[in-house]
C-alpha angles and dihedrals in degrees: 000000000000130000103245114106089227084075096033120115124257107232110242114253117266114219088246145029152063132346103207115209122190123173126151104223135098092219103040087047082051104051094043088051078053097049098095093249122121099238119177110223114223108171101285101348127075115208119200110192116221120198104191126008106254087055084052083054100047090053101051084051093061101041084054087056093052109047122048125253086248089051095040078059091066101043113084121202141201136152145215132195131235099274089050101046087129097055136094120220105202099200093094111168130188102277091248085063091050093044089059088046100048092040097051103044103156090054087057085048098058099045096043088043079045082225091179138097128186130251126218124231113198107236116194140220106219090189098047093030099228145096107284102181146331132244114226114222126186115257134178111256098212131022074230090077109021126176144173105242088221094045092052092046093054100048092053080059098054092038091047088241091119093113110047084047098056091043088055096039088056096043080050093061107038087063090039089058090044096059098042113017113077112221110279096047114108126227123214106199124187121236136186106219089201085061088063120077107164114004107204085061102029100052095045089101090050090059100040093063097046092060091041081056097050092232127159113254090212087050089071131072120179120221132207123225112160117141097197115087118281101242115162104038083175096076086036094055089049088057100052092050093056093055094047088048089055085054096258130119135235133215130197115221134220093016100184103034126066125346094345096097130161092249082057094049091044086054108048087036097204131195090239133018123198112218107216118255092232089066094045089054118120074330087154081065096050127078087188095042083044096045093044088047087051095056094050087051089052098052089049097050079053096049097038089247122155118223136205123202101222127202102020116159097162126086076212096063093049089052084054089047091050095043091058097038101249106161113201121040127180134190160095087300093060095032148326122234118289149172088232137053129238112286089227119035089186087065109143124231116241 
């Protein structure tokens, strides 16, 4: 794990014990004293005791009822239990942040427990017919804890625990890959831009894990998948750079749809691009489909990009995908998600 408290864990919540508040200002000090609530004044921390958990939640209610979502904004939270009452946890969050966390418990659970594995979806190559690689994608380890990925995902957004989920989530598949990928095979795993704030920090326990396993640098390719606009291609490109200094390659995700535009693709210039599956859709029964699929061929063959095809569940859309020289190819047609590889990687495509 690294240092940096943006990947920390978020202790899991003790039955009983101690809210911590902090805000700067007077007013806002002043209004929370005022909420009804018995806060305990330590300098410039208040402390409210909660004995069970629904009265924890009760109390954080009515504290969201009484302060404005601007105000909520400036007040930062933590908490401590019982045997620690004397301790400070530095991880204070704005208190919109900490109510997701404390009202979605089982959710903080899984990703500090990391109770999640990764699941392998076959990709093609339609020139050499085999299996070229794998994407990773997040499951549930157990039915005991069972999530929606996306779900999961979009909760670490709202409780600020992004960060520490996509670093756990790589770490996950690249020792998943080591124990059952053979070297050669390429694998596809999934980033959130937003996660990593400075990469050459940020990414040092991704590395680290990849040269414990023994794992090929070229073998991995980083994908982005970030649904938000990509706003600041700067930092991206940074990124992209720091894995490809490390030996790795980077792949840029839904290019045709959103904010994955070819501008974007002509200007981060990856060593893969992703064509949406919306766009490959029934695409051998759609000039338009046909004639934007066409113009992204066209700029990789310029930049020397490699493009897969992704969601294809049509052998007519593999035909499409052959006839205008499009390489890698990924769907429900070739394989579904599983725990296990193919059991042979030579397989060849029908």
């Amino acid at each position: 794990m690294s240092d940096c408290q943006s990947c920390s864990q978020f202790p899991e919540l003790q039955t009983s014990g101690y809210v911590l508040f902090y805000c700067k200002e007077e007013r806002l000090r002043t209004k929370l004293k005022t909420s009804g609530l018995n806060f305990i004044e330590e300098g410039s921390i208040f402390k409210l005791r909660y004995a069970t958990y629904e009265e924890l939640d009760i109390l954080l209610d009515h504290l969201g009822r009484n302060i404005t979502l601007f105000e909520q904004e400036q007040v930062f939270c933590s908490y401590i239990s019982n045997e620690l009452v004397n301790d400070r946890f530095p991880n204070m969050v704005a208190f919109p942040k900490f109510y997701q966390r404390l009202t979605n418990r089982e959710y903080v659970t899984i990703i500090n427990q990391r109770l999640f594995t990764q699941h392998m979806q076959p990709i093609f190559n339609l020139r050499e017919n085999r299996a070229y690689g794998y994407e990773f994608l997040l499951r549930p380890v157990s039915e005991q804890h069972a999530f929606f990925p996306g779900e999961l995902f979009a909760f670490s957004q709202k409780a600020g625990l992004q960060s520490n989920l996509d670093s756990q989530a790589r770490i996950a598949s690249i020792e998943v890959s080591s124990k059952l990928l053979s070297k050669g095979i390429k694998r596809f795993i999934n980033f959130l831009p937003s996660s990593i704030y400075d990469p050459t920090h940020c990414l040092k326990s991704t590395f680290k894990v990849v040269e414990s396993h023994d794992v090929d640098p070229n073998d991995l390719v980083f994908e982005v998948v970030e649904t938000e606009k990509i706003d600041d291609i700067n930092h991206l490109k940074k990124i992209f750079q720091t894995y490809q200094a490390a030996g790795m390659k980077v792949a840029l995700d839904d290019l045709g749809s959103g904010y994955s535009t070819l501008e974007v693709l002509k200007e981060l210039k990856p060593n893969f691009a992703k064509i949406d599956r919306e766009l490959i859709d029934h695409c051998d029964q759609s000039s338009e489909k046909q004639q934007r699929i066409r113009e992204i061929v066209e700029v990789a063959d310029a930049f020397g990009m490699t493009l897969l095809a992704e969601g294809i569940e049509r052998k007519e859309e593999v035909d499409f995908c052959k006839d205008i020289n499009i390489p890698l190819v990924q769907g429900y047609y070739f394989g579904k998600p599983d725990a296990k590889p193919l059991a042979e990687h030579s397989l060849l495509v029908n």
